[in-house]
TIPA-205722 format. One record per residue (C-alpha): z negated, y, x; residue number from 1. Coordinates in nm, 2 decimals, padded with zeros to 4 digits. Layout:
# residues N
       zz       yy       xx   pos
        Z        Y        X   NUM
...
This chain:
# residues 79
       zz       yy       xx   pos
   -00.59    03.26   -00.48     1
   -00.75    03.58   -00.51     2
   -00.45    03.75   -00.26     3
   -00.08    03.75   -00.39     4
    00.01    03.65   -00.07     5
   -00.11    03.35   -00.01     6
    00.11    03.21   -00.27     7
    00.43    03.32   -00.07     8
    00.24    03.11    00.23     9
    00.50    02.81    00.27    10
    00.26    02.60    00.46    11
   -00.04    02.62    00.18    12
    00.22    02.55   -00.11    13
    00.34    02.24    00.10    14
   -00.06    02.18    00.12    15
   -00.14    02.26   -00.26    16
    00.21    02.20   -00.43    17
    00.08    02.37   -00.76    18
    00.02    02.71   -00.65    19
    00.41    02.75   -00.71    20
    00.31    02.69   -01.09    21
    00.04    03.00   -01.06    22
    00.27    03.20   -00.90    23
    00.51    03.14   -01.16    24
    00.23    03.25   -01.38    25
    00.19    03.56   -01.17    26
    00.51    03.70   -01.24    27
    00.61    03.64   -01.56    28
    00.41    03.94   -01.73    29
    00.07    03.84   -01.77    30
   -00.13    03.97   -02.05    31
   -00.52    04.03   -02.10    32
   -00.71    03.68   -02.22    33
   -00.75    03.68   -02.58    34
   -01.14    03.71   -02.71    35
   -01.25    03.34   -02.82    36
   -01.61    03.22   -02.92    37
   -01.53    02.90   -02.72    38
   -01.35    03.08   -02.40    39
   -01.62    02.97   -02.17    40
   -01.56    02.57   -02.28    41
   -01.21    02.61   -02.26    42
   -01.23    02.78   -01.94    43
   -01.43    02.54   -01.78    44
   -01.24    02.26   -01.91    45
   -00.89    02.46   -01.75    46
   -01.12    02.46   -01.40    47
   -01.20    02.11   -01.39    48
   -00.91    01.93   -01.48    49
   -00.72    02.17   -01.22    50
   -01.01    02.12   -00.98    51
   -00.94    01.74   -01.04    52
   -00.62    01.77   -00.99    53
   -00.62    01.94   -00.65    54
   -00.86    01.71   -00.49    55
   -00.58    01.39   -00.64    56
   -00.80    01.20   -00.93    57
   -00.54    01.35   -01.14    58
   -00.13    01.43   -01.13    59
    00.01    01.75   -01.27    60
    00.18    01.53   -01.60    61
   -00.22    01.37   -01.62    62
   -00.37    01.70   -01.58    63
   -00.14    01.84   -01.86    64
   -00.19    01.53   -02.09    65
   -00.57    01.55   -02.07    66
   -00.60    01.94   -02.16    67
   -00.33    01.93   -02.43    68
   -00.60    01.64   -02.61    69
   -00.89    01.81   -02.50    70
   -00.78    02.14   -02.60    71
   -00.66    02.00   -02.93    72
   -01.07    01.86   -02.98    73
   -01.22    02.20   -02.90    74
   -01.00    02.33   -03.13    75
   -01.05    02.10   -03.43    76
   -01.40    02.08   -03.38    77
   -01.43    02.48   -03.41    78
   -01.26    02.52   -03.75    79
C-alpha cells in the first residue's frame, strides 16, 4: 500500500496475510533500486507472481519457488 498505515491495519493483514512481509520490507532500511537493462521484466515478473499470489492461484513458498527460477532465466539469458 501506498500509506504506511495500512500495514499496521490488523483487519487488512488478516485479509492479505503478506503485507506483514512488505512491512517487514519497510523497515529494515530500504535502499534506492539498483539500475538494470532488464528492471522492467523483472519488475513485472515481481507484480504478477505477487498479484497471483494475492488473488490464491499461488502460495507464498510457490510464489518464491517460481521467481527464484524465473529470475535465475532472466538472468542467464542476459549474460
Amino acid at each position: 500500500p501506498v500509506l504506511r498505515a495500512l500495514y499496521e491495519d490488523r483487519d487488512l493483514g488478516k485479509q492479505v496475510p503478506v503485507m506483514g512481509l512488505g512491512k517487514q520490507v519497510l523497515t529494515s532500511g530500504l535502499h534506492a533500486r539498483p539500475i538494470s537493462p532488464f528492471y522492467p521484466e523483472i519488475s513485472a515478473l515481481v507484480a504478477q507472481t505477487f498479484n497471483r499470489t494475492l488473488k490464491g492461484e499461488l502460495t507464498g513458498a510457490e510464489a518464491a519457488k517460481l521467481l527464484d527460477e524465473e529470475l535465475k532465466a532472466i538472468v542467464l539469458r542476459n549474460r
